[in-house]
FITI-643705 format. One record per atom (N, C-alpha, C): x, y, z. Coordinates in steps of 0.05 Angstrom, whole numbers, padded with zeros to 5 digits, always signed. Atoms other than C-alpha are relative to their C-alpha. Layout:
# residues N
XYZ;...
//
This chain:
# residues 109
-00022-00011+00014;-00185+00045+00193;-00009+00018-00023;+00002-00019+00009;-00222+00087+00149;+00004+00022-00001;-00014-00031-00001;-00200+00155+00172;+00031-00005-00007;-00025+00002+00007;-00128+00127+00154;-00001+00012-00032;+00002-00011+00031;-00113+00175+00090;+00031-00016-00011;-00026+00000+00014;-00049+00141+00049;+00011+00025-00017;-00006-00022+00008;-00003+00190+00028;+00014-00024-00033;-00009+00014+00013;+00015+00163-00044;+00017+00026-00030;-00005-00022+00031;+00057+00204-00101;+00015-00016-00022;-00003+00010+00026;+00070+00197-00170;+00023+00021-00016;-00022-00026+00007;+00134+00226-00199;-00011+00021-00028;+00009-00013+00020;+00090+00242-00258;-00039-00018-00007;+00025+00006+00006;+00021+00228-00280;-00019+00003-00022;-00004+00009+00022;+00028+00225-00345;+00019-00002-00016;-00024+00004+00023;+00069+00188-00392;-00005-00013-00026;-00001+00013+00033;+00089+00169-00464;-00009-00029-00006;+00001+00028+00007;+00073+00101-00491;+00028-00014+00002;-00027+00013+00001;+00131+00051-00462;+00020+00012+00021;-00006-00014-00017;+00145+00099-00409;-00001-00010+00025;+00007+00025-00032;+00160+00081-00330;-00002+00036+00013;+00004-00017-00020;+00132+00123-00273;-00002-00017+00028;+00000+00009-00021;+00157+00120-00214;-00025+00009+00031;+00019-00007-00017;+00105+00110-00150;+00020-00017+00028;-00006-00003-00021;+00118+00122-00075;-00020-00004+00017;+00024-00006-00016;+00065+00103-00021;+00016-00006+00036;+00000+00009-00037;+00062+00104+00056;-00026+00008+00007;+00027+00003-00010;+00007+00086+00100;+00009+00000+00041;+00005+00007-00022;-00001+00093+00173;-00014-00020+00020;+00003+00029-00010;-00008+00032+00212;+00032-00008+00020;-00031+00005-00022;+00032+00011+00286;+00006-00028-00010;-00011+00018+00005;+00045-00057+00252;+00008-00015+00020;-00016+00011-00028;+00041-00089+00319;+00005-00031-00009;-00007+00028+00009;+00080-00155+00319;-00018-00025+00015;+00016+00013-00014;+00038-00193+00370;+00020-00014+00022;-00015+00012-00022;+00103-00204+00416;+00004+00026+00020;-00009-00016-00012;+00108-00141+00446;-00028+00000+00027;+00028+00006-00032;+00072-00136+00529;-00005+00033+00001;+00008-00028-00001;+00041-00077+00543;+00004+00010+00030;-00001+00000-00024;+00048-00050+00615;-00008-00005+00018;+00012+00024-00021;+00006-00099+00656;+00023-00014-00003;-00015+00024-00007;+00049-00154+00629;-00004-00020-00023;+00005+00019+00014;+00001-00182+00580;+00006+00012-00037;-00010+00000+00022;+00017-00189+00507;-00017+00010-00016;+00013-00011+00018;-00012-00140+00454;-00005-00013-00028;+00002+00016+00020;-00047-00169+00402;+00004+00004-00029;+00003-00019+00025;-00026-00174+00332;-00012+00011-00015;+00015-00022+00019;-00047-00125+00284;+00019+00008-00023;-00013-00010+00018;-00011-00121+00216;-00009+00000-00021;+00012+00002+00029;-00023-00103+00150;+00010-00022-00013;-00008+00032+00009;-00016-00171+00110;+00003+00004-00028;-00009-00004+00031;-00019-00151+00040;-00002+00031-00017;-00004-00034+00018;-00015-00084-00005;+00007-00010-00030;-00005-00008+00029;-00025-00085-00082;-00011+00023-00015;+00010-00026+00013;-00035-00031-00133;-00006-00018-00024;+00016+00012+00019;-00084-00049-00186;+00000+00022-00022;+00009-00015+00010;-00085-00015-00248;-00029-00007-00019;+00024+00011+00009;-00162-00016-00279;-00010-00026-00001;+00026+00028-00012;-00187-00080-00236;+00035-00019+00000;-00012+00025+00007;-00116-00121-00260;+00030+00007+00018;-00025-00004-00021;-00050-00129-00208;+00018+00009-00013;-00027-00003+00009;+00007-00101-00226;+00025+00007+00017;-00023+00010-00020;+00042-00100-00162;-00013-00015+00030;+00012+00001-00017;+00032-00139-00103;+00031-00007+00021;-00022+00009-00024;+00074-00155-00031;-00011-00009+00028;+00020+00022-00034;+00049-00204+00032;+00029+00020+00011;-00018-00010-00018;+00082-00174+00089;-00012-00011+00024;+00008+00015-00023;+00094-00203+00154;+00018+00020+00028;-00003-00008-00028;+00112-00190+00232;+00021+00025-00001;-00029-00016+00008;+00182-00157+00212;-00006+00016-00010;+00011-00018+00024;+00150-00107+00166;+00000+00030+00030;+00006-00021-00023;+00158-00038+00211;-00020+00022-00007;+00028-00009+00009;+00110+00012+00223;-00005+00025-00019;+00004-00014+00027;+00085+00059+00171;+00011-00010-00019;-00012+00022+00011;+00101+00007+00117;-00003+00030-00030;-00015-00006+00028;+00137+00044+00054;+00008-00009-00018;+00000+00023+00018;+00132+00017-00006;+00015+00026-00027;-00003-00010+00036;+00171+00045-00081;+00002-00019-00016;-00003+00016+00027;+00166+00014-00147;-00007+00019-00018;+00000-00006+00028;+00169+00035-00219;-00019-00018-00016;+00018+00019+00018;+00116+00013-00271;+00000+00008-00023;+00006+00000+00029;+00106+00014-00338;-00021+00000-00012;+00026+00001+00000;+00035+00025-00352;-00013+00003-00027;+00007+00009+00030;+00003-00004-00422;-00022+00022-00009;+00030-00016+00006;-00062+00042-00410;-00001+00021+00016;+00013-00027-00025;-00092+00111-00375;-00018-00021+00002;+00024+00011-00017;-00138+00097-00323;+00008+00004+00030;+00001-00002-00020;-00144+00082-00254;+00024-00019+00021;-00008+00014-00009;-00091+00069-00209;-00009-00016+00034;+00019+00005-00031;-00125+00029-00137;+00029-00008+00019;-00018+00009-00016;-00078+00019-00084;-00015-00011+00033;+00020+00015-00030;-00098-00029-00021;+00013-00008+00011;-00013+00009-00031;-00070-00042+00044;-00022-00022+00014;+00024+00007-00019;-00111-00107+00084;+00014-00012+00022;-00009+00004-00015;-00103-00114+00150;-00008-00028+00021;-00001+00034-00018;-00101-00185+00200;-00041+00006-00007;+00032+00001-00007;-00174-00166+00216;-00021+00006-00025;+00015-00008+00014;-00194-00162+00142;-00014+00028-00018;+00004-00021+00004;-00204-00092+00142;+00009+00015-00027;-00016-00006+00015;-00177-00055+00082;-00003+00037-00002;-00005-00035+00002;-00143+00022+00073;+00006+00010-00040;-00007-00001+00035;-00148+00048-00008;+00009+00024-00004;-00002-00031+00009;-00130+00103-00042;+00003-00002-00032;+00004+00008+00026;-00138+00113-00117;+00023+00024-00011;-00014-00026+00013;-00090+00164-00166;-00005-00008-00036;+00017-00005+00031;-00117+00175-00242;+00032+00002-00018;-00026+00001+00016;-00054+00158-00294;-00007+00005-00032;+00009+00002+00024;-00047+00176-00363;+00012-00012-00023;-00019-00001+00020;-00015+00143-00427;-00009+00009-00025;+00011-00001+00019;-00012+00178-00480;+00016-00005-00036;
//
């Protein structure tokens, strides 16, 4: 899954002290449920992304388990309120451990 690029935007990318910016991500991923047959007959195995948080500088500040029901290219918005500039990390991991990141640089000033 490393060639998977997340597309992630930031309504702004820098704000005031006490300020909220809103963030938008999508990731590509078929989110297979593990009930669907494939055209032999036999059942495709699952494959879903299981968790996605955005970290700002190492510490959580959003996270969401996601399960079978979750459809594909999983879209995620939230608003944050961000105490510090720095780094924001965003992580997708998938059944098999794998994980998809993408980083975006915030500022408060």
């Amino acid at each position: 899954m490393a060639d998977v690029k997340p597309r992630i935007k930031l309504d702004k990318k820098e704000v005031a002290k006490g300020g909220v910016i809103e963030v938008k991500t999508l990731v590509s991923h078929t989110m297979e449920s593990g009930q669907r047959k494939d055209k032999d007959g036999k059942t495709i195995p699952r494959k879903i992304l299981n968790k996605f948080t955005c970290d700002l500088n190492g510490k959580t500040i959003f996270s969401a388990e996601l399960e079978s029901a979750v459809s594909a290219n999983p879209y995620f918005q939230f608003k944050l309120k961000p105490e510090e500039s720095g780094t924001l990390t965003f992580t997708w991991v998938d059944d098999d451990g794998s994980k998809i990141q993408a980083t975006e640089q915030i500022k408060v000033a």
